[in-house]
N, C-alpha and C positions, 0 to 999 in steps of 0.2 A: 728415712723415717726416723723419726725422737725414740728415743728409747720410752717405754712407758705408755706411748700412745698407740693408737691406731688408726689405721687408713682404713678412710670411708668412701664406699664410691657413690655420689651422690645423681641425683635426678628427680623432674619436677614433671608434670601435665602441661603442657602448651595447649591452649586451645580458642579458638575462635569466637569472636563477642561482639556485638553491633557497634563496640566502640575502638575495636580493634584487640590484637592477640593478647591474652593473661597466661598468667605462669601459677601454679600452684599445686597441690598434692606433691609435697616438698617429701623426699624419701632417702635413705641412704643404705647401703648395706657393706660390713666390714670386706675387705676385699684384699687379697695379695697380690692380685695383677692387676692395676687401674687403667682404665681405659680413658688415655688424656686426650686422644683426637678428638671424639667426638662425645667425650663426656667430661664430666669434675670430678676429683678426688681430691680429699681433703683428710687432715689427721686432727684424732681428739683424742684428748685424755680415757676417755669413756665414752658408755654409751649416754649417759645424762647429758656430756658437757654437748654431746652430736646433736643429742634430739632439743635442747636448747637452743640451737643454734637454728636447728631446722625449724621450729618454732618462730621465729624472731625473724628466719629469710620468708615466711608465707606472710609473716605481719606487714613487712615491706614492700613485699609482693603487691597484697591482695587489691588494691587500689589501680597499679600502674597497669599501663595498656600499651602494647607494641606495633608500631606497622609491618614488620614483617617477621620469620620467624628467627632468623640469621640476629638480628638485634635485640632478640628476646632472650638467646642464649648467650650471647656477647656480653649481653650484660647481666642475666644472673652469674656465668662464670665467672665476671669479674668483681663480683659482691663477693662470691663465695669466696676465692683468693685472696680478697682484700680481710674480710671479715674471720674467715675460720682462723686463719692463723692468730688471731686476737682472744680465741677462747679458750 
């Protein structure tokens, strides 16, 4: 971990749509143990720069639609590692 920042351990709603799986109710809480198997943890400056970000991941969200749920977290995890490290 950055000196100055802190580790968030993030997580989203999955849930079922007639056009197929959405992600959304983007949440995260500071955390000293992150759980990387089956979840994201990501580090921010603050709590602004987080909830910025959490903001911006529900914006990109809110539209796309998944066929299963395995590809739904596949690919938010990998927004979130691509993107948080940029905030």
């Amino acid at each position: 971990m950055l000196k100055g920042t802190v580790l968030y351990q993030l997580g989203w709603t999955t849930l079922p749509g007639l056009r197929g799986l959405s992600v959304s109710d983007f949440r995260a809480k500071p955390t000293e143990n992150p759980d990387t198997q089956s979840g994201v943890a990501a580090e921010f400056p603050d709590d602004a720069s987080c909830s910025d970000f959490l903001k911006l991941a529900e914006a990109e969200f809110a539209s796309r639609r998944f066929s299963n749920a395995a590809d739904a977290f596949d690919t938010v995890k990998a927004y979130v590692l691509e993107h948080a490290t940029r905030s």
